[in-house]
BADREN-907705 format. One record per residue (C-alpha): x, y, z. Coordinates in nm, 3 decimals, always signed. Layout:
N
node east: X&north: Y&up: Z $
...
***
This chain:
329
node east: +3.891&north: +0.200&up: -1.156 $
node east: +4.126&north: +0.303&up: -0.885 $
node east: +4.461&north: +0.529&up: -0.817 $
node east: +4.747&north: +0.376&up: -0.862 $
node east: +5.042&north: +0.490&up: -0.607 $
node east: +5.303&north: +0.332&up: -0.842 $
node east: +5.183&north: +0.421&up: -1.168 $
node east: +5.070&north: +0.766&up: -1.000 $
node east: +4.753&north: +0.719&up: -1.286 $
node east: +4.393&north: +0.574&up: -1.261 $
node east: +4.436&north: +0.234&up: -1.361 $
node east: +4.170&north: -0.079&up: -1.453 $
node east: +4.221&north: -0.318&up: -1.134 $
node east: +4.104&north: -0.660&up: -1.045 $
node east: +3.982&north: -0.797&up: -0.718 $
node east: +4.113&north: -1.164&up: -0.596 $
node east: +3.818&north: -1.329&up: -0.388 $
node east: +4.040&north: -1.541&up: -0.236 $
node east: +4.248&north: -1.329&up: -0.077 $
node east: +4.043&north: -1.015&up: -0.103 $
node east: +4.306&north: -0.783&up: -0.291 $
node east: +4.303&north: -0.545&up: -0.521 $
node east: +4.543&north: -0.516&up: -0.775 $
node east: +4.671&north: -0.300&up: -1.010 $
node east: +4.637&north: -0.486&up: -1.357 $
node east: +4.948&north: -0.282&up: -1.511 $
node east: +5.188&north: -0.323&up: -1.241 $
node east: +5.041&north: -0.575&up: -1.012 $
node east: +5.061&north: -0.373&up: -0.688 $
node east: +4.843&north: -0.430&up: -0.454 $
node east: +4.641&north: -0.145&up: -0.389 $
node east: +4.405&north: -0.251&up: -0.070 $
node east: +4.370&north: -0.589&up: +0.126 $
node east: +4.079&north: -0.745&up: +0.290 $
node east: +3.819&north: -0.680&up: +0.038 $
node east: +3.459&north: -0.754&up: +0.200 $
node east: +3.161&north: -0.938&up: +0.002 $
node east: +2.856&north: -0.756&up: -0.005 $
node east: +2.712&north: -0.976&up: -0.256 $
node east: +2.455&north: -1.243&up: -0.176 $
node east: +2.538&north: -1.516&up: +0.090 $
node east: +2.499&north: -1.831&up: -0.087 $
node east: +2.581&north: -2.190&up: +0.042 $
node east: +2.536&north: -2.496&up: -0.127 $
node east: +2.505&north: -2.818&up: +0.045 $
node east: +2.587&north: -3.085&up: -0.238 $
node east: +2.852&north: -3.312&up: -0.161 $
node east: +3.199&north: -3.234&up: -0.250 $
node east: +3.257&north: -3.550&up: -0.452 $
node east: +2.947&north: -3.459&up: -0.709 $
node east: +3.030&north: -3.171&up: -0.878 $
node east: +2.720&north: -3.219&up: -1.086 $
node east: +2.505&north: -3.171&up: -0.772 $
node east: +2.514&north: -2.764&up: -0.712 $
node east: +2.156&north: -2.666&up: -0.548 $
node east: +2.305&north: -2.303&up: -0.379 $
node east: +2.062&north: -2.213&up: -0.142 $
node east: +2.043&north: -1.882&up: +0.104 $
node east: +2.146&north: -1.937&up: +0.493 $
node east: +1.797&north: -1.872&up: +0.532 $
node east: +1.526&north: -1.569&up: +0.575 $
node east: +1.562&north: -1.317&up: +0.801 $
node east: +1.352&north: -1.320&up: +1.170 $
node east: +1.017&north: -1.203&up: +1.208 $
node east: +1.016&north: -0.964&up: +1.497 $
node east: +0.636&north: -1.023&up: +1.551 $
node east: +0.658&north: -1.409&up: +1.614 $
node east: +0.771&north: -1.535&up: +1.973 $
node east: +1.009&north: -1.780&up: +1.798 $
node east: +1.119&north: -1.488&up: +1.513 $
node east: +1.033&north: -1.733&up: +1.270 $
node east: +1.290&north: -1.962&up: +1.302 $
node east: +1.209&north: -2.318&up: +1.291 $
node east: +1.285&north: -2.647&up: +1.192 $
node east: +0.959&north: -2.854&up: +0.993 $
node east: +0.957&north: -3.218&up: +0.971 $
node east: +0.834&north: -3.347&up: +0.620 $
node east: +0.616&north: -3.652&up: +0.595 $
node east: +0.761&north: -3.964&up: +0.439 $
node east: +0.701&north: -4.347&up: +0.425 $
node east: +0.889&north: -4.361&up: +0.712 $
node east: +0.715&north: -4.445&up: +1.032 $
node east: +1.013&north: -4.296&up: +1.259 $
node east: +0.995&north: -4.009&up: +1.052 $
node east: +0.592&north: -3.974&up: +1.048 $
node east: +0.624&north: -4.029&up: +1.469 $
node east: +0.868&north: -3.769&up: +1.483 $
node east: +0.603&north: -3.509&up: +1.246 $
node east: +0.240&north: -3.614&up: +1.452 $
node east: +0.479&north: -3.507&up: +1.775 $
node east: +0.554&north: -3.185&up: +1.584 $
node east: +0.219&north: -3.115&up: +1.536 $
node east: +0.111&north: -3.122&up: +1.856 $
node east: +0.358&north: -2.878&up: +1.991 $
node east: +0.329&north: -2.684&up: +1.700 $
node east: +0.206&north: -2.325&up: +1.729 $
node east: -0.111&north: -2.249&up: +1.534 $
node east: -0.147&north: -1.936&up: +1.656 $
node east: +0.252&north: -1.825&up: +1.519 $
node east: +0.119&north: -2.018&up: +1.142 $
node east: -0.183&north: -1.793&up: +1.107 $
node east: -0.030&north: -1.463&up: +1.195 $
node east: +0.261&north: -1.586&up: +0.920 $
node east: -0.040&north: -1.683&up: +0.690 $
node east: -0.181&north: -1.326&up: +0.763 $
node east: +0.157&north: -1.143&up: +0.697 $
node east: +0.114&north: -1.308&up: +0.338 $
node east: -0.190&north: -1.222&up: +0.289 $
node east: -0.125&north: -0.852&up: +0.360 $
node east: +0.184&north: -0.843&up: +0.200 $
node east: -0.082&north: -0.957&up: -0.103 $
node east: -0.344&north: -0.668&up: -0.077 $
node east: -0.044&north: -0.399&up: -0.034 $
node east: +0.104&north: -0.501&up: -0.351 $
node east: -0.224&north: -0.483&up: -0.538 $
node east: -0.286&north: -0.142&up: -0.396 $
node east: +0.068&north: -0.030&up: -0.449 $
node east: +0.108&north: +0.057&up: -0.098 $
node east: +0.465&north: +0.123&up: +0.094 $
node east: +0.616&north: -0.167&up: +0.288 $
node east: +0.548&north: +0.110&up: +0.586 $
node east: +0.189&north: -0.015&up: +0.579 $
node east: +0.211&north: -0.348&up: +0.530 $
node east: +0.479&north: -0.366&up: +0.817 $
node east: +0.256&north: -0.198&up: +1.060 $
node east: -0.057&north: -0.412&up: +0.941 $
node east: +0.070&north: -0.707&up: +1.007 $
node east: +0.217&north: -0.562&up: +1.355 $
node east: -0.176&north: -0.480&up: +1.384 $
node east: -0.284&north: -0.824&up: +1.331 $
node east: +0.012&north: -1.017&up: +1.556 $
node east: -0.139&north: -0.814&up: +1.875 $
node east: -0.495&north: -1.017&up: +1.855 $
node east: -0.584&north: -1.266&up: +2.119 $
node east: -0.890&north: -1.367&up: +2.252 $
node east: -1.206&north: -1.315&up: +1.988 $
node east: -0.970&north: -1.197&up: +1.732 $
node east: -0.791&north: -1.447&up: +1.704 $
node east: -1.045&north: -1.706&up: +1.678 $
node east: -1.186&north: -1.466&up: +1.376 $
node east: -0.829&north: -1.559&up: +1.164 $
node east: -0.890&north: -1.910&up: +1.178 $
node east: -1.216&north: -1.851&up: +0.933 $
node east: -1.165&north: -1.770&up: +0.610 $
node east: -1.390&north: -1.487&up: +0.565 $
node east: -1.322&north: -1.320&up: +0.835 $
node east: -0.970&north: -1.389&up: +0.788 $
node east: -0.978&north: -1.184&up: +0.469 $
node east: -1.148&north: -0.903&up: +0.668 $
node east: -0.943&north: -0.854&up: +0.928 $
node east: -0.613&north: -0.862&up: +0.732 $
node east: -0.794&north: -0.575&up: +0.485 $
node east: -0.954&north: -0.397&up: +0.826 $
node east: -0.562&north: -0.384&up: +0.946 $
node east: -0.439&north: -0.257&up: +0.565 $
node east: -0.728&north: -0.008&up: +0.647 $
node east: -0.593&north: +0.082&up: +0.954 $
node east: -0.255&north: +0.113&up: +0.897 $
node east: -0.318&north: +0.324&up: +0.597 $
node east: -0.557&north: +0.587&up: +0.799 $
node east: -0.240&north: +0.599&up: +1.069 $
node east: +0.031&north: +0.694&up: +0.811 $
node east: -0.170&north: +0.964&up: +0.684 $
node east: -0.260&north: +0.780&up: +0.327 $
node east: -0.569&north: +0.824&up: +0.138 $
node east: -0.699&north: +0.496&up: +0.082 $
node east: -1.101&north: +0.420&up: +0.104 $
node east: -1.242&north: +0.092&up: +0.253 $
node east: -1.402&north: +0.058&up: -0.055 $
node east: -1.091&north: +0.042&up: -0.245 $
node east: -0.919&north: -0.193&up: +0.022 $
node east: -1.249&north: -0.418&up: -0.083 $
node east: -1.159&north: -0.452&up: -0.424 $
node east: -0.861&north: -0.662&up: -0.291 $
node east: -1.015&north: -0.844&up: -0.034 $
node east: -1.196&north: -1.065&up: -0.284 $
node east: -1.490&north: -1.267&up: -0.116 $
node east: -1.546&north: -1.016&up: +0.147 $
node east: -1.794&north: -0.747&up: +0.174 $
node east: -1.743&north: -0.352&up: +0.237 $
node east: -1.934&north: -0.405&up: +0.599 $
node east: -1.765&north: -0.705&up: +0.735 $
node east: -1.424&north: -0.475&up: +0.650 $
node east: -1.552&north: -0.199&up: +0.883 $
node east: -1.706&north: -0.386&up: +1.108 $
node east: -1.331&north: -0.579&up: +1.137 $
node east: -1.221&north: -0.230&up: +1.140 $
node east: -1.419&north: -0.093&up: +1.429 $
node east: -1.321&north: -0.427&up: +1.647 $
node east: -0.969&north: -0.351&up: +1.556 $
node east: -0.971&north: +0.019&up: +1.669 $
node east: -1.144&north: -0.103&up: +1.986 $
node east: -0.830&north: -0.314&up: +2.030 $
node east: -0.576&north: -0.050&up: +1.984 $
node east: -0.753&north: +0.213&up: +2.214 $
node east: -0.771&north: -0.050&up: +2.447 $
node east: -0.387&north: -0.093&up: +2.448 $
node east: -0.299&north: +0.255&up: +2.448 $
node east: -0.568&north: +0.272&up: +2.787 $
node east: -0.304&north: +0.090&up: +2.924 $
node east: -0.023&north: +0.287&up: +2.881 $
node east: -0.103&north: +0.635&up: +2.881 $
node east: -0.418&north: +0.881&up: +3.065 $
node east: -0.760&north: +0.765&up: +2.959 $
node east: -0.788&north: +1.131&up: +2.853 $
node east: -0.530&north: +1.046&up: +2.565 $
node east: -0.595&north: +0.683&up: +2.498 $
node east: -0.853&north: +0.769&up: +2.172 $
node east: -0.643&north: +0.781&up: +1.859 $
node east: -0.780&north: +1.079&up: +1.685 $
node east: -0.966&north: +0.964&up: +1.333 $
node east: -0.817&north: +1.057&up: +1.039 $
node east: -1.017&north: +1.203&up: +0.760 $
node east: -0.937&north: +1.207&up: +0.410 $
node east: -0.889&north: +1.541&up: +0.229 $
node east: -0.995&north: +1.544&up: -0.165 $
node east: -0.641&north: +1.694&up: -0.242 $
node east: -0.540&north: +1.363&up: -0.128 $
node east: -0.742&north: +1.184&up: -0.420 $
node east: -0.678&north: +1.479&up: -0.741 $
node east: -0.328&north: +1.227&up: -0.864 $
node east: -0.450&north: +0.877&up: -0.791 $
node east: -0.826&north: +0.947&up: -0.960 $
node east: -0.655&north: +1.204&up: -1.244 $
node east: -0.413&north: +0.881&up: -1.339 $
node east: -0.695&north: +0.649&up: -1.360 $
node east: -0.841&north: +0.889&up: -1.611 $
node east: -0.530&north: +0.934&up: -1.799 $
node east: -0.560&north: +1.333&up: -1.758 $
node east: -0.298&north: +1.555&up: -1.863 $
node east: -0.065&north: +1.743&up: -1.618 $
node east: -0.220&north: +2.091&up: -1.703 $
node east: -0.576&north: +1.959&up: -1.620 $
node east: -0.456&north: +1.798&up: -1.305 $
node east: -0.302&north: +2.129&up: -1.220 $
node east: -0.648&north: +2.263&up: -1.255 $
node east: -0.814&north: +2.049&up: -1.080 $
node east: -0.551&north: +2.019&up: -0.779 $
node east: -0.563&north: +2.394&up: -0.727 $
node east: -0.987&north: +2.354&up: -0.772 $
node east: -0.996&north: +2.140&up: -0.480 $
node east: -0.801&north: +2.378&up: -0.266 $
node east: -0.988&north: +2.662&up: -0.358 $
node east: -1.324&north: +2.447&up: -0.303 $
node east: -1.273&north: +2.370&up: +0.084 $
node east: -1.287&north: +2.749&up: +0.181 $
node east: -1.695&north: +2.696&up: +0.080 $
node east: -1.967&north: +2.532&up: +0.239 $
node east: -1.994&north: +2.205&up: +0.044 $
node east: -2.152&north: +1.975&up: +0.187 $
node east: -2.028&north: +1.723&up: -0.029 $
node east: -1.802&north: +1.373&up: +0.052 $
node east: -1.425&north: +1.410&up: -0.042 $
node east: -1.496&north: +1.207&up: -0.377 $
node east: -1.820&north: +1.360&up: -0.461 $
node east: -1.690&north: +1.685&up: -0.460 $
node east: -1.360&north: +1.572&up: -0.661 $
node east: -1.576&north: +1.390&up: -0.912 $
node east: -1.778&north: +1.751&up: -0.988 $
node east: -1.442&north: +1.926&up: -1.012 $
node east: -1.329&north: +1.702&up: -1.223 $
node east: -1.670&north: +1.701&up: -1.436 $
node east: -1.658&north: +2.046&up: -1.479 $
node east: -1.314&north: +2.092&up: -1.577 $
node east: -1.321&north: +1.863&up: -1.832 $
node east: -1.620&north: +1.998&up: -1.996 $
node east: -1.426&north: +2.324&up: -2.034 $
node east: -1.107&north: +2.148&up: -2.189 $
node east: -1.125&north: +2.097&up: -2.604 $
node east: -0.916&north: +1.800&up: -2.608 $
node east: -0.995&north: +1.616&up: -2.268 $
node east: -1.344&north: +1.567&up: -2.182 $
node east: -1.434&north: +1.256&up: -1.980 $
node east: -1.765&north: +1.112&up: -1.991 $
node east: -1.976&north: +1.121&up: -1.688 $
node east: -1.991&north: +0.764&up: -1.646 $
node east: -1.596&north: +0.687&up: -1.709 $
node east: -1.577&north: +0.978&up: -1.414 $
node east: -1.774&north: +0.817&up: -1.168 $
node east: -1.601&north: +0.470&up: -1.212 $
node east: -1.267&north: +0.637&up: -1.160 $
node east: -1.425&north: +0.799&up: -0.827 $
node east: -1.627&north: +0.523&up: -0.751 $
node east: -1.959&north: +0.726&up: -0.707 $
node east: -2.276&north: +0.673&up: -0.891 $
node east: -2.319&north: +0.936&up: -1.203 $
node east: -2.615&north: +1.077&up: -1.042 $
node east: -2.384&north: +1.190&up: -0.756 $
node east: -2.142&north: +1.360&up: -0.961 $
node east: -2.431&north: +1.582&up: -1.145 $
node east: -2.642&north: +1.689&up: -0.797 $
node east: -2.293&north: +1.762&up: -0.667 $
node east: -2.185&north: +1.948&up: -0.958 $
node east: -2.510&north: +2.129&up: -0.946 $
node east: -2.450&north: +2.250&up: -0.618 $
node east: -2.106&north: +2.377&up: -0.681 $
node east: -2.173&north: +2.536&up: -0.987 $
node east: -2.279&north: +2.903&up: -0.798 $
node east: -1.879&north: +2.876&up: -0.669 $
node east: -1.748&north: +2.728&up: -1.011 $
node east: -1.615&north: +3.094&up: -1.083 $
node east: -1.436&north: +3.124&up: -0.814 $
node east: -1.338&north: +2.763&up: -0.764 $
node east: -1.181&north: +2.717&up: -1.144 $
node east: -0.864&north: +2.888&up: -1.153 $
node east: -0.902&north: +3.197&up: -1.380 $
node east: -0.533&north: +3.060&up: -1.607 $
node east: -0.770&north: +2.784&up: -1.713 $
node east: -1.054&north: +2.914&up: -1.820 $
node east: -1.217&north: +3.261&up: -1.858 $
node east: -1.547&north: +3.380&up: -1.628 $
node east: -1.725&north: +3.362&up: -1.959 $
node east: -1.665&north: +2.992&up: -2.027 $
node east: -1.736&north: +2.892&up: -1.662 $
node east: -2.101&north: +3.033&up: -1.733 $
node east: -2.104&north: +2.787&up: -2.046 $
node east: -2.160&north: +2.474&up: -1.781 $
node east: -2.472&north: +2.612&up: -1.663 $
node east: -2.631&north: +2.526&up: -1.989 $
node east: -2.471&north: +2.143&up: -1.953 $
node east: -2.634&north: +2.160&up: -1.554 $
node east: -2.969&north: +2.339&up: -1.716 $
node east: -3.020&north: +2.056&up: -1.945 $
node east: -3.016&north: +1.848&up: -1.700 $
node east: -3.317&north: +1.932&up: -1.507 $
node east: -3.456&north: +2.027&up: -1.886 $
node east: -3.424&north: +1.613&up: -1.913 $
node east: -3.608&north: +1.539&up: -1.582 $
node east: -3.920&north: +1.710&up: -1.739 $
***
């Protein structure tokens, strides 16, 4: 819908592709010229004398900024011909190995973000991360296993730059095959790496990237969904974990979640969580979750927001802690 200067009105109009108008469907006036396509740039390369034969295809994908050759390339396929197969063994020996495992790496990232439902920040950065290898490094890519462990060491990393919350052991569950040590072993070569290249560019006093650690506010949404808690209890919770780091806990990030979370939804009516459904959302034993709730129970007044529950109901989950150590005996 466009104005019309004739019919002085809004009128339907109509756009011809092959000259790029558009037109006024009432009176025919042409309203603007040189219309430009933003729509998809597709080519088809049947002959012109088949009109049965349409394969459209796109000019092609765009370059890879972290490849010497962007990614552009042209790949001889195998066939009974012997030109043909003289033409791909010459190929292969002035092929670039090192260019098809960083692309192989890309797609394996681009794999392991997607599972974790990462930004394409992260997996842009990763697989800048794992195009800077040489040496040792890249030897390490060419084995499977540790192939898998670097690309989820450089997830890791990337993630712990941008500020996100994501644990090694939760980058494991993607990396299938490959152990929670080999990933932070990968992790600690790649850090190595990156201190190494900032040595060169900047004051040795500056050259250490400073480690980020992650806060348990960081972790209240992600473990709340997995639990399926409502948004009044995650409210809770979220202000809990605020209130919590002003006291000396000397709890992990997710132990001391998991308690909060314990003891919150012992005081709800219609949201309790057993212990064990809580510690496989935190990823903590359930032992963990009771010693840690045990310890923060002397601050639970003062942690629990007062909205959510009275003084007098806090007090109630010492007699869930006491029977605890009641079933020790």
């Amino acid at each position: 819908m466009d104005t019309c200067l004739d019919c002085k009105r809004v009128t339907e109009t109509v756009i011809d592709i092959r000259t790029g108008d558009t037109i006024c469907t009432e009176c025919s006036l042409v309203i603007s010229d040189h219309y430009i396509d933003d729509s998809q740039e597709w080519r088809t390369f049947a002959n012109d004398d088949n009109s049965n034969d349409r394969d459209p295809n796109r000019v092609g994908a765009p370059t890879n900024p972290l490849l010497k050759s962007g990614g552009i390339g042209t790949i001889i396929d195998t066939t009974t011909s012997s030109s043909k197969n003289d033409l791909c063994r010459v190929q292969n020996l002035v092929r670039n190995s090192e260019e098809d495992m960083i692309v192989k790496a890309c797609k394996e990232i681009k794999r392991m973000t997607d599972d974790l439902g990462l930004v394409s920040g992260v997996e842009f950065r990763a697989c800048e991360i794992v195009s800077k290898l040489d040496g040792d490094y890249r030897k390490r890519l060419s084995r499977q296993k540790h192939f898998v462990a670097v690309c989820a060491a450089a997830v890791s990393t990337a993630c712990r730059e941008m500020n996100l919350s994501r644990t090694l052991k939760e980058i494991s569950m993607v990396a299938h095959g490959v152990s929670l040590k080999e990933i932070n072993r990968a992790s600690m070569a790649i850090r190595r790496l990156l201190q190494s290249d900032q040595a060169e560019t900047t004051d040795s006093s500056s050259c250490a990237a400073p480690q980020v650690i992650i806060k348990t506010r960081e972790l209240v949404r992600r473990f709340c969904s997995k639990l399926n808690i409502t948004e009044r209890e995650t409210k809770a919770i979220g202000e809990a974990v605020e209130v919590a780091e002003n006291f000396d806990i000397r709890r992990n990030p997710k132990s001391v979640l998991a308690a909060i979370i314990f003891m919150i939804c012992q005081l709800s009516q219609t949201n309790r969580r057993p212990t064990r459904e809580i510690a496989i959302a935190a990823e903590v034993v359930e032992n963990t979750i009771k010693s840690s709730a045990k310890d923060m129970y002397p601050y639970a007044s003062k942690i629990i927001p007062e909205w959510y529950a009275s003084e007098e109901k806090v007090k109630r989950l010492g007699g869930i802690i006491g029977s605890w150590d009641a079933a020790k005996l």
